[in-house]
LUMFI-313596 format. One line per 8 residues: number of its first residue (from 0); their letters; for each residue z, y, x of C-alpha. Coordinates in Angstrom, 1 decimal. Last residue first. Layout:
<recs>
NUM) A) Z/Y/X  ...
</recs>
This chain:
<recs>
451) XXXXXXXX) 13.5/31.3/-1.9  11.1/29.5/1.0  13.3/27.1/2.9  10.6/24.5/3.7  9.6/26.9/6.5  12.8/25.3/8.5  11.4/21.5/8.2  13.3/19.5/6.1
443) XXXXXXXX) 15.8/17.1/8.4  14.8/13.9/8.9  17.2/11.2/7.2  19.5/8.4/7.8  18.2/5.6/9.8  18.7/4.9/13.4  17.0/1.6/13.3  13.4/3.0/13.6
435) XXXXXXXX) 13.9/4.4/16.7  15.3/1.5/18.0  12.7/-0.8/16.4  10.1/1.6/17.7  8.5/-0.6/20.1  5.2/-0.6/22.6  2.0/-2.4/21.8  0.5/0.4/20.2
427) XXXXXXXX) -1.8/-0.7/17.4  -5.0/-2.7/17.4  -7.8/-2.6/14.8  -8.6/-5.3/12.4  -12.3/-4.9/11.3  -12.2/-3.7/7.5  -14.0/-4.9/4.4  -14.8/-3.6/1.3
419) XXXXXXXX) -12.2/-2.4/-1.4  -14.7/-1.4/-4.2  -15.8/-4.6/-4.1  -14.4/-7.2/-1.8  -11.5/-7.4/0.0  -12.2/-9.1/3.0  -10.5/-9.0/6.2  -12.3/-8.9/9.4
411) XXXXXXXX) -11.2/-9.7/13.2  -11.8/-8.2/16.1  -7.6/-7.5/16.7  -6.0/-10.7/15.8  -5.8/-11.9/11.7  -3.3/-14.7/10.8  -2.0/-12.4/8.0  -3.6/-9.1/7.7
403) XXXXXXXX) -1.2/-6.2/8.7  -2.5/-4.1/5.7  -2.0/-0.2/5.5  -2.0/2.1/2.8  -0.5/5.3/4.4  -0.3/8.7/2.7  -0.2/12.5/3.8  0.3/14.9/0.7
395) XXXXXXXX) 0.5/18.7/2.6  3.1/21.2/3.4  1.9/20.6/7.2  5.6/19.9/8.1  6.0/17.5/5.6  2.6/15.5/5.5  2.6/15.1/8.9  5.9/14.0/9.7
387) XXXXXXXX) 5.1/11.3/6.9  2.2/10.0/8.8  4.8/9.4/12.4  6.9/7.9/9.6  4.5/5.6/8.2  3.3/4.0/11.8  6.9/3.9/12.7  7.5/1.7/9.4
379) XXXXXXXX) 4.6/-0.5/10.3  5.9/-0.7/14.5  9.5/-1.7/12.8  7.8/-4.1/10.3  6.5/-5.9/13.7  2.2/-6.1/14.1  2.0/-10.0/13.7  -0.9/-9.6/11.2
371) XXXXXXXX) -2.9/-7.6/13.3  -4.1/-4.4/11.9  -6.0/-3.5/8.7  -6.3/0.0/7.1  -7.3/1.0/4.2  -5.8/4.6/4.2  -3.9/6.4/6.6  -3.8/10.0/5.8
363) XXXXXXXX) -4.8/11.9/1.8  -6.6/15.0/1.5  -8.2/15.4/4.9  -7.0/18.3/8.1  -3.8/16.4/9.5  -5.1/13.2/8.4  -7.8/13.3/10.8  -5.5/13.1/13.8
355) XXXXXXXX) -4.0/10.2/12.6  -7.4/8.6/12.5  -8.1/9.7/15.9  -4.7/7.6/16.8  -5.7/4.7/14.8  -8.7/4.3/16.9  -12.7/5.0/15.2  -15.2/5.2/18.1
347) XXXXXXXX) -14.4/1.6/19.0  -17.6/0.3/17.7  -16.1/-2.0/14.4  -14.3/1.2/14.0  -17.1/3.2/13.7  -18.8/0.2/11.6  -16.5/0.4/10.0  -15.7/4.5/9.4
339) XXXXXXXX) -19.6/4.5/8.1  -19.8/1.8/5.5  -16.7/3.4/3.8  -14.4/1.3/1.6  -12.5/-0.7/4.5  -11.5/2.5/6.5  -10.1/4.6/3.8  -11.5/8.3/4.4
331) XXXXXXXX) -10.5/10.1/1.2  -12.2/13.9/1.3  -10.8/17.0/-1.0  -9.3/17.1/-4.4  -5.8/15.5/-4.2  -4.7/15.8/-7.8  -5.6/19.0/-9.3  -8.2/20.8/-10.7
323) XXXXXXXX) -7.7/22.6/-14.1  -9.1/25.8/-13.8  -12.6/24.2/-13.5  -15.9/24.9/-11.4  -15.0/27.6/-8.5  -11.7/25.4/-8.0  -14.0/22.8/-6.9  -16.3/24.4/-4.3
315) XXXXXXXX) -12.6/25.7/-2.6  -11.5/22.4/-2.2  -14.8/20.7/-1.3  -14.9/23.6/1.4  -11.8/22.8/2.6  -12.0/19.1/3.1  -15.6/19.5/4.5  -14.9/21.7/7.3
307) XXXXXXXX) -11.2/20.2/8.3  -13.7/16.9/8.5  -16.1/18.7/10.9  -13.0/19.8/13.0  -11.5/16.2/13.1  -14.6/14.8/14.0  -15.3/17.2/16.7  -14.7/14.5/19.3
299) XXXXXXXX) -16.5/11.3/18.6  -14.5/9.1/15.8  -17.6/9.5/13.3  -20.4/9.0/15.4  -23.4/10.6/17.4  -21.6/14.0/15.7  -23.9/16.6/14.2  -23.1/17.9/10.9
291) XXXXXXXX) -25.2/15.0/9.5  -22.3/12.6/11.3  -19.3/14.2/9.0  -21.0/13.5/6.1  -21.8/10.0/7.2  -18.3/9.4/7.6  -17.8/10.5/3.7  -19.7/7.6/3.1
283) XXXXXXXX) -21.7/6.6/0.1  -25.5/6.4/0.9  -25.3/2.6/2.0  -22.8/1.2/-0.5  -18.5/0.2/0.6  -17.5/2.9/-1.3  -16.5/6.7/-0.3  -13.8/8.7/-2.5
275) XXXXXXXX) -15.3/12.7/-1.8  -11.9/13.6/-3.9  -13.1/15.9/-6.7  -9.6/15.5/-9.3  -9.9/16.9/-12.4  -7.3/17.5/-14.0  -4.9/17.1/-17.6  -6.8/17.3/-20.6
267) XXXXXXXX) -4.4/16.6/-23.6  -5.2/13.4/-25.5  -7.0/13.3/-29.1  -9.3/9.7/-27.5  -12.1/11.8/-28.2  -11.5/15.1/-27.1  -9.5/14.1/-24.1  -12.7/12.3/-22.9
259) XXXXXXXX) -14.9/15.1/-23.8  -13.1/17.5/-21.9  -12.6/15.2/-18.7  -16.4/14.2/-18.7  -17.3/17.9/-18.9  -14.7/18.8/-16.1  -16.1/15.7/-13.9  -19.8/17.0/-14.4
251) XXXXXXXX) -18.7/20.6/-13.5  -16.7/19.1/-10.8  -19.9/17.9/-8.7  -21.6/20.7/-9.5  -19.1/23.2/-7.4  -18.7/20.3/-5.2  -22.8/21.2/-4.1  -21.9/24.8/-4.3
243) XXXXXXXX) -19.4/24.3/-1.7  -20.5/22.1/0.1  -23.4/24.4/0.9  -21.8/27.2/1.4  -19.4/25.3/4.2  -22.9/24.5/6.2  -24.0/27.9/5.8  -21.0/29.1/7.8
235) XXXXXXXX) -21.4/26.5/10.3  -24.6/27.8/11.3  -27.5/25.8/10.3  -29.1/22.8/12.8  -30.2/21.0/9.6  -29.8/22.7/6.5  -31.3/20.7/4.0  -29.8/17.2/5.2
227) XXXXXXXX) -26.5/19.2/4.5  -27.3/18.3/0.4  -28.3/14.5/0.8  -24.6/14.1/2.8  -22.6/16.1/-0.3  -24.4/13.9/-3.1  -23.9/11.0/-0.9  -20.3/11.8/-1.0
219) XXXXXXXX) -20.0/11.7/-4.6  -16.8/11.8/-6.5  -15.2/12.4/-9.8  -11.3/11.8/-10.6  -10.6/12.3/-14.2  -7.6/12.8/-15.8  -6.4/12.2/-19.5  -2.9/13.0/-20.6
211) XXXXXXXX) 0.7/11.8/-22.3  3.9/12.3/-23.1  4.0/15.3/-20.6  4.4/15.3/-16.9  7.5/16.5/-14.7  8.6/13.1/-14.6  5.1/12.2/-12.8  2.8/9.8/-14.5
203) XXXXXXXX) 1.9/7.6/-11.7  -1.5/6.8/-9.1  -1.0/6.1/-5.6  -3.4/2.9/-5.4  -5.3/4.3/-7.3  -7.1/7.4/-8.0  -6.0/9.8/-10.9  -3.3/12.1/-8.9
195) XXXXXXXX) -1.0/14.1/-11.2  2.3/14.1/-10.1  1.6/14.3/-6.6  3.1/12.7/-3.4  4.4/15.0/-0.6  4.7/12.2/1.6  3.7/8.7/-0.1  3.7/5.1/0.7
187) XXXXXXXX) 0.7/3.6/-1.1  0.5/-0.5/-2.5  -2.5/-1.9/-4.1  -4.5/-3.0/-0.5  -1.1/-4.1/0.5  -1.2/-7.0/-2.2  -4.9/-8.1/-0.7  -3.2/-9.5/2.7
179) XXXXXXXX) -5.8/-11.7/2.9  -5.9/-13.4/-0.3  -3.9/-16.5/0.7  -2.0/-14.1/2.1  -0.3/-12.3/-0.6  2.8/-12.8/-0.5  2.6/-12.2/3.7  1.0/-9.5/3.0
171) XXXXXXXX) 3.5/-8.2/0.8  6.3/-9.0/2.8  4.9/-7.1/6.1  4.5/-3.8/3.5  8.0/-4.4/2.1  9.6/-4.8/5.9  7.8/-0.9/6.5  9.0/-0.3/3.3
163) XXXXXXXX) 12.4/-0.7/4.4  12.8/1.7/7.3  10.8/4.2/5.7  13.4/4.6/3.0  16.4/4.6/5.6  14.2/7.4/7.3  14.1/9.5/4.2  11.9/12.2/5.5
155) XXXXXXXX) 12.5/15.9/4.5  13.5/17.0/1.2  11.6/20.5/0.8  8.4/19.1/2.9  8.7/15.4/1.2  9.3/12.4/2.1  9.4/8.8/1.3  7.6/8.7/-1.8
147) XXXXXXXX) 6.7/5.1/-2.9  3.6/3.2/-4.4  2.7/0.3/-6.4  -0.6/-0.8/-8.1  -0.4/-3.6/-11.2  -4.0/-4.8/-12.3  -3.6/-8.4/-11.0  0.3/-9.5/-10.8
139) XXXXXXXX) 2.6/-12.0/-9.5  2.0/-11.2/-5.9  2.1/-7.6/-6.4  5.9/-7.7/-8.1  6.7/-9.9/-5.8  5.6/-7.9/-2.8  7.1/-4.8/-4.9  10.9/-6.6/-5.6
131) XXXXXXXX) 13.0/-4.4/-3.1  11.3/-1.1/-3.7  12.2/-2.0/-7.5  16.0/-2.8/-6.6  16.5/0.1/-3.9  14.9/2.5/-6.7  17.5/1.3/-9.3  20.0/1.2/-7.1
123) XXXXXXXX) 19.6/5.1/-6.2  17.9/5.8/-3.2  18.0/9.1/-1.3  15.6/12.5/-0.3  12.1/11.4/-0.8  12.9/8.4/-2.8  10.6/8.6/-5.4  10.1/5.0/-6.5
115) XXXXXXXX) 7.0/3.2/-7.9  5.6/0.9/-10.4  3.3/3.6/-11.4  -0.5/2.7/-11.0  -2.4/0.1/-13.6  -5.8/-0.8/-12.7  -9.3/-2.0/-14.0  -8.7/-1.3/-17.8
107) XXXXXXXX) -9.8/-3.8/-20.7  -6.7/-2.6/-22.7  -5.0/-6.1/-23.4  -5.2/-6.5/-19.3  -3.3/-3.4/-18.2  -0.6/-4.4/-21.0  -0.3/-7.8/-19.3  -0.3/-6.3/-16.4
99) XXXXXXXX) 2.4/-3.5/-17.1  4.4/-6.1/-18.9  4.2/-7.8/-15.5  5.8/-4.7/-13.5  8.6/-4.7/-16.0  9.6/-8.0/-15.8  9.2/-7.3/-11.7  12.1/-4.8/-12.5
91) XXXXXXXX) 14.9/-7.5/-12.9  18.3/-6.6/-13.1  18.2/-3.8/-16.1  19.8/-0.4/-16.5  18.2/1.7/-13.6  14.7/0.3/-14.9  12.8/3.8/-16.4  13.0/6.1/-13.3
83) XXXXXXXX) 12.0/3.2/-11.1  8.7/2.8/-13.1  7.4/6.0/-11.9  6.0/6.7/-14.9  2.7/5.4/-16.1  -0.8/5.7/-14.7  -4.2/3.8/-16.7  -7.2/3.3/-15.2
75) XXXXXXXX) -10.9/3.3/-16.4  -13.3/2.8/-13.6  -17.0/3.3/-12.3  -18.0/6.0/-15.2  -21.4/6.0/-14.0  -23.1/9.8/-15.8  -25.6/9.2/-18.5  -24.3/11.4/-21.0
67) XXXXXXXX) -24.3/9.3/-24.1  -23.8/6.1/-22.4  -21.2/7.0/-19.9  -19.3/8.9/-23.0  -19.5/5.8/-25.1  -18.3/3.7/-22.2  -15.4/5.6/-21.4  -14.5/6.0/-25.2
59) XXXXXXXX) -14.7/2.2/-25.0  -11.9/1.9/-22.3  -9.8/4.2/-23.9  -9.5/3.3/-27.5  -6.3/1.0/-26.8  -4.9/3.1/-24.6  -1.8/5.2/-26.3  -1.3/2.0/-28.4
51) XXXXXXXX) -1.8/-0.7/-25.6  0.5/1.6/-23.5  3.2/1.9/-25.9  3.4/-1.5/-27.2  3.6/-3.4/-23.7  6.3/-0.5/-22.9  8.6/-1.3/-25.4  8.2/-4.8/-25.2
43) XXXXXXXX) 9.4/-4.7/-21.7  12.5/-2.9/-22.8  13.3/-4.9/-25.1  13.4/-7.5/-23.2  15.5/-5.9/-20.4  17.9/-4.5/-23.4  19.1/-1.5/-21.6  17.0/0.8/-23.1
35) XXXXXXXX) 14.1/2.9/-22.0  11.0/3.0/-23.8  10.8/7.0/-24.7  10.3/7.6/-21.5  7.5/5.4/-20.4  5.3/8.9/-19.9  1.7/7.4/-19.8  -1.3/9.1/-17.6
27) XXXXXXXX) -4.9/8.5/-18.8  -7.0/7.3/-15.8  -10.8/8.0/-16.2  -12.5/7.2/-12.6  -15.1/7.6/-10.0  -17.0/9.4/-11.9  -20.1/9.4/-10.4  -22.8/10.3/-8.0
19) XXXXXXXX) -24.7/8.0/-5.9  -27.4/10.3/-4.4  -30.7/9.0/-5.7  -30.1/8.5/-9.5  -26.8/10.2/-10.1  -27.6/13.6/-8.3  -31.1/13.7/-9.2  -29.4/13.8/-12.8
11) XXXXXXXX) -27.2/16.7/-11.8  -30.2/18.6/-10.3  -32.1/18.5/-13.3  -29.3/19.5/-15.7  -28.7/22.3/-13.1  -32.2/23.6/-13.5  -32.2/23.5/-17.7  -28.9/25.6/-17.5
3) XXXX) -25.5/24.7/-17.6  -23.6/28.2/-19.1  -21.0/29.7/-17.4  -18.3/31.0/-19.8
</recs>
């Protein structure tokens, strides 16, 4: 076993004091199982009790373990099962999606992900119903985060799917607009989602999960930036070594968090996930990353290629550092939360188009996104199909998180606040996909999904 030595310790701790490394979160994952009866009261109880049980020590063990070690532990979050797979028998889902609050709330954490649907291939009622209900569900809650698979690369795209969360996403921030649109901000539609993921919004407890585990998702891409400041005008090939051995000690911290953390709270360990997760801080951006390899600005051409750089070289960094990395590990680029891609965007550099294009080579796709308020559901579902293509025939998770801020034009901002920033309101394509859109039924899987 590799040993940390008195050097790395050093460069670890520069790490955290001048480069703004951290855990971005600790999200133990729930199975709701075991709670499922037909009783809708009962049912709602059932999963109040289990999550306060299973969580009850976890925000403190967070704390104890940021204190001891002296690494930020930014967020403790809680994923449960897609909640769609627990409601088929009862009428009202958004009962369920406010026992997650309240539950979310009696364990001090900062999020709750899993009321979500997969619906990659087809809809049962149950998933129709909870799709149906998010902007509620978001509107009557604080901690609660939604998100639903569409697609997937064995499955295909489930246009009729698509079709309705693009009127889901338009409800939502209209539910929400007193707070800008804030509701979309907490709600993810998936391609190729995974089971495993510890960031929110997209966060669940897959089916194919056990009772119950403890993830970590560690970031740091002012670490990353500080590191290629060191080998200015380098070759590309020392550019990728570098990343590398900078995620390498990036995941070593989240992989000693992660251990310590299922240690204590007597959980299995389930990943670590090093996504480069900007905020809205100076000296956090993933964009700035991308503009020490040598572009004027993020959004000039050669972004996409000095993003494919990074991505893959985080990836490979990682795996070097833990056997258990999983998740989405690689780079996030979410508009609002990264200093860098606004003020690209406030520029014009930064279209939705080249963003597109990005998602073809990063971890996750459109992310933290605003766009005029009156942007049709039919141009919001296009937007999400065009992003699930991607994901399935690319083999890869693709994701859009976009909010069509109420009242807002193109110039505007929205703000979020926090960890969420702020994002200028970019335009979309004027032209309409409601035809398109109203075809339904379902994309065919792509022909190299047949692999047996």
């Amino acid at each position: 076993m590799h040993m940390i030595n008195t050097s790395e310790i050093l460069e670890t701790l520069q790490m955290i004091d001048h480069q703004k490394l951290d855990v971005r979160t600790i999200t133990m994952g729930i199975s709701l199982f075991s709670c499922v009866t037909d009783d809708e009261k009962k049912l709602c109880d059932n999963i109040y009790d289990l999550i306060t049980r299973r969580a009850e020590r976890l925000v403190q063990v967070g704390r104890d373990i940021e204190r001891e070690i002296g690494v930020p532990i930014v967020n403790k979050r809680i994923s449960v099962t897609p909640a769609a797979l627990v409601t088929g028998a009862i009428h009202d889902p958004v009962k369920v999606a406010r026992a997650m609050d309240r539950a979310a709330k009696a364990t001090g954490v900062d999020f709750i992900g899993g009321y979500s649907a997969l619906v990659q291939k087809a809809m049962t009622e149950a998933d129709r119903r909870l799709i149906e209900s998010i902007p509620e569900a978001l509107a009557t809650t604080d901690l609660v985060c939604s998100s639903v698979n569409v697609g997937s690369t064995r499955a295909g795209i489930n246009m009729d799917a698509v079709r309705l969360m693009g009127d889901v996403v338009k409800r939502t921030a209209e539910a929400t607009a007193d707070n800008g649109g804030l509701g979309c901000a907490k709600l993810v539609v998936f391609c190729n989602a995974v089971e495993d993921n510890p960031f929110m919004a997209g966060a669940f407890h897959g089916p194919g999960e056990g009772d119950c585990a403890v993830s970590v998702g560690v970031s740091g891409p002012g670490v990353v930036k500080v590191a290629l400041e060191g080998v200015k005008d380098a070759p590309f090939d020392e550019v990728a070594e570098t990343i590398k051995r900078t995620a390498f000690h990036i995941t070593r911290v989240g992989q000693l968090v992660a251990r310590e953390a299922s240690r204590r709270l007597e959980v299995p360990f389930g990943i670590v996930d090093l996504s480069l997760a900007p905020t809205p801080a100076v000296g956090d951006s993933v964009a700035a990353i991308l503009e020490e390899m040598g572009l004027e600005i993020c959004g000039a051409h050669g972004t996409t290629a000095a993003l494919a750089l990074l991505n893959d070289a985080v990836k490979k960094g990682g795996v070097m550092a833990s056997s258990h990395v999983g998740g989405l590990s690689g780079a996030f680029i979410p508009v609002s939360e990264d200093i860098g891609m606004i003020q690209a965007a406030q520029k014009g550099a930064l279209s939705l188009e080249k963003l597109e294009a990005m998602t073809c080579v990063c971890s996750v796709g459109l992310d933290m996104i605003a766009v005029p308020g009156d942007t049709p559901a039919e141009t919001v579902a296009a937007i999400i199909a065009d992003e699930a293509a991607i994901g399935m025939v690319n083999n890869k998770t693709t994701a859009v998180r976009l909010i069509p801020a109420p009242g807002k034009k193109v110039g505007d901002n929205v703000e979020f606040g926090g960890l969420l920033g702020h994002a200028p309101v970019i335009p979309v394509r004027e032209y309409s996909a409601a035809a398109f859109i109203h075809r339904g039924g379902r994309i065919p899987a792509p022909l190299h999904s047949l692999r047996n």
